[in-house]
N, C-alpha and C positions, 0 to 999 in steps of 0.2 A: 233492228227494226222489227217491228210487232207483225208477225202476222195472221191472218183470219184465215187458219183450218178448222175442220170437224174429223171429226174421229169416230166411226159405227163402224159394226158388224156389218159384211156383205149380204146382199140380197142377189135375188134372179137377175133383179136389172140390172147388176151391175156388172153382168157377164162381158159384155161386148167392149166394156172401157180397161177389164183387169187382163183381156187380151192383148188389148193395145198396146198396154205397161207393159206386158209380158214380153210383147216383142219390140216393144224401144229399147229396154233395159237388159237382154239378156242374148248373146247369140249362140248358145248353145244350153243343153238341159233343162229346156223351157218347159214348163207347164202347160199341156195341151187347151185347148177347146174342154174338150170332155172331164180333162180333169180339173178344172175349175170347177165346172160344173158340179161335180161330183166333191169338192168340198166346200164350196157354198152352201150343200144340204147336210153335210153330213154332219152326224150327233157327236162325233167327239174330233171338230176342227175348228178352229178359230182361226176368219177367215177375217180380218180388220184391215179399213179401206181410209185413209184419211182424203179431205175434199177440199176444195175451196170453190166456192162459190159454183156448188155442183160439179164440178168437174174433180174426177179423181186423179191425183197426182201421185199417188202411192198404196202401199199395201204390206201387209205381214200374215204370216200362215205358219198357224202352231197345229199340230196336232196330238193331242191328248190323250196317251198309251192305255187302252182299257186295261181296268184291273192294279195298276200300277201306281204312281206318285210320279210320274217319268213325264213331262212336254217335251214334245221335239220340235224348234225351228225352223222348217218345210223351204220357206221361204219369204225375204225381206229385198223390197223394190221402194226406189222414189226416181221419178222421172227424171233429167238431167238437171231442166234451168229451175227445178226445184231443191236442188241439193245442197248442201253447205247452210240449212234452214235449222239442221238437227232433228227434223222432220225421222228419220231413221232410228235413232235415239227414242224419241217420243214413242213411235210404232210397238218398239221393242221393248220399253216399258211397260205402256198401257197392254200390250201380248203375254207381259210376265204377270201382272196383277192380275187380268183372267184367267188365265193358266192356273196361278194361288188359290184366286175365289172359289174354281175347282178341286182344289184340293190336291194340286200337283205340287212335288216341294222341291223340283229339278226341272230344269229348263237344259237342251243341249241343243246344237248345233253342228252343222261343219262346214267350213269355209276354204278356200280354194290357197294352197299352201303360199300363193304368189300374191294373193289376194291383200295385203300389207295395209290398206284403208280399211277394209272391213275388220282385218283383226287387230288395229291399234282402238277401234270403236268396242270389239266385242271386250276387247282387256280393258279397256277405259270404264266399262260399268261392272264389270267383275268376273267373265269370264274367264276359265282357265282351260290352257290344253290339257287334254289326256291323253291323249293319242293321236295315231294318223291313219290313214283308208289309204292306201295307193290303188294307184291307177283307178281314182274314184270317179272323175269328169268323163265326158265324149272325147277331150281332146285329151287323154290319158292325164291328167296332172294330178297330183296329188293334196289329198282334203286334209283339213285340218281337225282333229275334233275337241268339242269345246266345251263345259260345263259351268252353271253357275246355280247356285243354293238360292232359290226362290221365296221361301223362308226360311226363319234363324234358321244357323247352323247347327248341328251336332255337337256334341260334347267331345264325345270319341267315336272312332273307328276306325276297327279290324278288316285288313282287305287281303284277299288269296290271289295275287299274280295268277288267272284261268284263261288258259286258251278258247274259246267258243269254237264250237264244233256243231253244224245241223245238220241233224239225223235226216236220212234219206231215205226214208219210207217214215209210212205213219203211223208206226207199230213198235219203234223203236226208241221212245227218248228214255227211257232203261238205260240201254247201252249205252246212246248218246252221252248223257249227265253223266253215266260213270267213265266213260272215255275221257271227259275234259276234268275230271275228281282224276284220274290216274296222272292225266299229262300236268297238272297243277304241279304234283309231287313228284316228277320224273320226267324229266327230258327226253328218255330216249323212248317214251311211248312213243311209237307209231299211231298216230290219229289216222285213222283211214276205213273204208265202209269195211272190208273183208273184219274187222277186229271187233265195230259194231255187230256187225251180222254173224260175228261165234260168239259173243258174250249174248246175242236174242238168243240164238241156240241153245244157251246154258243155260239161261237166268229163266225164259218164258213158263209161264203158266199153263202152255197150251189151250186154255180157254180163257175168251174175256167175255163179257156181254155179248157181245157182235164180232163175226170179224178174229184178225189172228191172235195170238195171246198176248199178253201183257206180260211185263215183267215184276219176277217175286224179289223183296228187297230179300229176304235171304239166299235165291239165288243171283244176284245182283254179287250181291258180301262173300258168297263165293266164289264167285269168277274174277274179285278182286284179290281173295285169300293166292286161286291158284297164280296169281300174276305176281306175287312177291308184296302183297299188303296186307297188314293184318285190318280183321272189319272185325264192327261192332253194328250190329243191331237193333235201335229202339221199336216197338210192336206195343201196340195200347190192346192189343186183344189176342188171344192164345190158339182164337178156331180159322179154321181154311180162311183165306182171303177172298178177296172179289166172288164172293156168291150172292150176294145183296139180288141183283137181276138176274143170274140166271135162274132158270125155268127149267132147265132137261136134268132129272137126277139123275142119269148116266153124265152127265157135264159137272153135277157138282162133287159125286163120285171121283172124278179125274180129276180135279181140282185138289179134291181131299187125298189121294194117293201122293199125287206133287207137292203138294203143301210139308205133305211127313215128310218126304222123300230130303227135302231141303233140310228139314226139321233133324235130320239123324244124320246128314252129313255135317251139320253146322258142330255138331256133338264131337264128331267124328275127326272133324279140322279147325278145332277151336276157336269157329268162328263165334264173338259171345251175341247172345240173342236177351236183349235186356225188355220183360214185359212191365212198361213203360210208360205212361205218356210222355211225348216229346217235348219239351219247351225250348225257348227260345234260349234260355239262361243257359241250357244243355249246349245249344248249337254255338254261342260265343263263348262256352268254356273249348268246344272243340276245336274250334278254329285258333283261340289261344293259345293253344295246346301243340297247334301246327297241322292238324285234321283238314283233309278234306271231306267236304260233307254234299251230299246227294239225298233230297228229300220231294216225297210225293203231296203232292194236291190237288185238289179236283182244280178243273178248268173253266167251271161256271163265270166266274168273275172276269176271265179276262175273254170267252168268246162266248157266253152262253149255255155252254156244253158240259154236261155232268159228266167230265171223262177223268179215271186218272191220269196223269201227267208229272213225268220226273224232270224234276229240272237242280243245278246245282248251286249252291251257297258259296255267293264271290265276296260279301263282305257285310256287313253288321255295324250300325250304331244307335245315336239313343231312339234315334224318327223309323228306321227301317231295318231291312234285311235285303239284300243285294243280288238279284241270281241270271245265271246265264239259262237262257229259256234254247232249247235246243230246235224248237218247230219255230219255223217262219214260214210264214202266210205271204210269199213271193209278191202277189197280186196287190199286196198294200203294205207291206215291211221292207224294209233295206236290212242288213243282218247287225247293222249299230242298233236296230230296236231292239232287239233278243237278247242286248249285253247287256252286263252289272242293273237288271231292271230295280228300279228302286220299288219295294213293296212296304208301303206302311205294318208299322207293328200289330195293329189291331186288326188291319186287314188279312195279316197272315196267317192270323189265329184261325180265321176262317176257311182261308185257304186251303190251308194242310189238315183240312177234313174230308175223308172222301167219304161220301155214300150212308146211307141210314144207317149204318151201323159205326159212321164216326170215325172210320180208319186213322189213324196219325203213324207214320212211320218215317224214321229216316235210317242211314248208311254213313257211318262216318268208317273214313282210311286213310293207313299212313305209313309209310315203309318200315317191313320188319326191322327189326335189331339185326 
């Protein structure tokens, strides 16, 4: 039997009825009042309502990973005596074709591991597992998680089995990225803050723009050397690092004493320091290779913010590059945003430039012989 819905983006008005849905359809882990609200407006949420005859009988909720090629499925409702319509189906179609028109080429999800309707639906249009969240729900159960290729697929790809690890402070995703680049190629790392907080100690710049220091890849590739890996260094430029903004020559002085200091140990412990630019062709010959790889890029793209930022290479093919981002923004991320984030090729190129003088560096490691 035929029936007569419409299918459009949420507005204002539509707050009081996607309430409604919200608590017919769900009794627990519900979407507040507020936070409706709050993706109804916001610039990278697709908030899609289908109707019949003005009245809304359903909804789907993508949100759209800044910076990234990544959608994530939020949430998908239809009212009870509308179900069995494929009303749900349709949602989460017309959800993926927005999602594409955007330029996102992965759509992900998670579903409730007991949940058996929803995930012969999600495997019926092309979803796959990749993994699982335990104790993800209010009532402890465990999620499922779920991927599907938004457009064509890949040809190939290279994936690094990486534990994600977020860094606990905001000074550290250095350490962080080179923590989950160790535990990649080693089991018995200890992932924990005290191991983050001596590789800050080793690696730091002591000065960054603002604020505590940053971390240098050459001592990053040190503090992996003294841990039992040997590192290689790519570097597209030969002078002190991050002086771009600073302003106090007693600041870029320090900067320039740590810079050598790194500079004459890497000599020292054969760490090789390759002056470089980075390509990508480099990073899937490493990863081929059996490399763990940890590489810097500004953060403009994905928050605004001209900051460096390390984060690690979890996988590569022909559309992207793969990384576990170690900072999560608690207040709007779940820690499945910050994994395997899909980043377009061309977008990367961008990326992994930091600051007016064009920085590109990365850290590849791998256990000595």
């Amino acid at each position: 039997m035929e029936i007569n819905v419409s299918y459009r983006l949420a507005t204002i008005n539509d707050l009081e009825p996607l309430v409604d849905i919200e608590q017919a359809c769900f009794e627990q882990d519900r979407l507040s009042k507020r936070s409706m609200r709050r993706w109804i407006k916001s610039e990278h949420g697709l908030l899609l309502v289908v109707a019949h005859e003005q009245q809304l009988v359903g909804y789907g909720l993508v949100w759209c990973h800044k910076g990234t090629r990544l959608a994530r499925l939020y949430s998908l409702a239809v009212i009870n005596q509308w179900r069995g319509h494929g009303l749900a189906r349709n949602i989460l179609f017309k959800l993926e074709q927005l999602a594409s028109d955007q330029g996102r080429l992965y759509m992900r999800l998670e579903v409730e591991k007991t949940n058996h309707a929803a995930i012969r639906l999600y495997e019926n249009v092309g979803y796959r597992i990749f993994g699982e969240h335990l104790n993800y729900y209010e009532n402890h159960s465990d999620a499922l998680r779920m991927q599907k290729k938004i457009k064509l697929p890949a040809d190939k790809q290279i994936q690094r089995a990486t534990p994600w690890y977020q860094q606990t402070t905001e000074f550290t995703c250095g350490p962080a990225a080179l923590i989950m680049a160790m535990a990649s190629l080693d089991s018995r790392i200890k992932v924990s803050q005290p191991l983050e907080l001596d590789l800050w100690r080793e690696a730091t710049t002591i000065f960054m723009t603002s604020g505590h220091g940053g971390c240098h890849p050459i001592g990053l590739a040190l503090s992996a050397n003294q841990r039992g890996f040997a590192a290689s260094v790519y570097l597209n430029i030969q002078g002190t690092l991050f002086i771009d903004s600073v302003r106090s020559e007693n600041k870029k002085h320090i900067l320039g004493v740590v810079h050598q200091q790194f500079v004459d140990r890497a000599g020292q412990e054969s760490v090789e320091i390759i002056y470089e630019e980075i390509s990508q062709q480099q990073v899937e010959k490493w990863l081929q290779q059996g490399y763990a790889v940890l590489i810097l890029i500004s953060t403009f793209r994905l928050d605004g913010k001209k900051a460096p930022h390390w984060v690690t290479i979890t996988g590569i093919d022909d559309r992207c590059l793969y990384v576990h981002d170690p900072d999560l923004d608690e207040k709007s991320h779940l820690a499945i945003d910050c994994q395997h984030l899909p980043i377009a090729r061309e977008d990367f190129d961008k990326m992994s430039a930091f600051g007016t003088g064009r920085l590109r560096t990365a850290v590849a490691i791998r256990p000595k012989n």
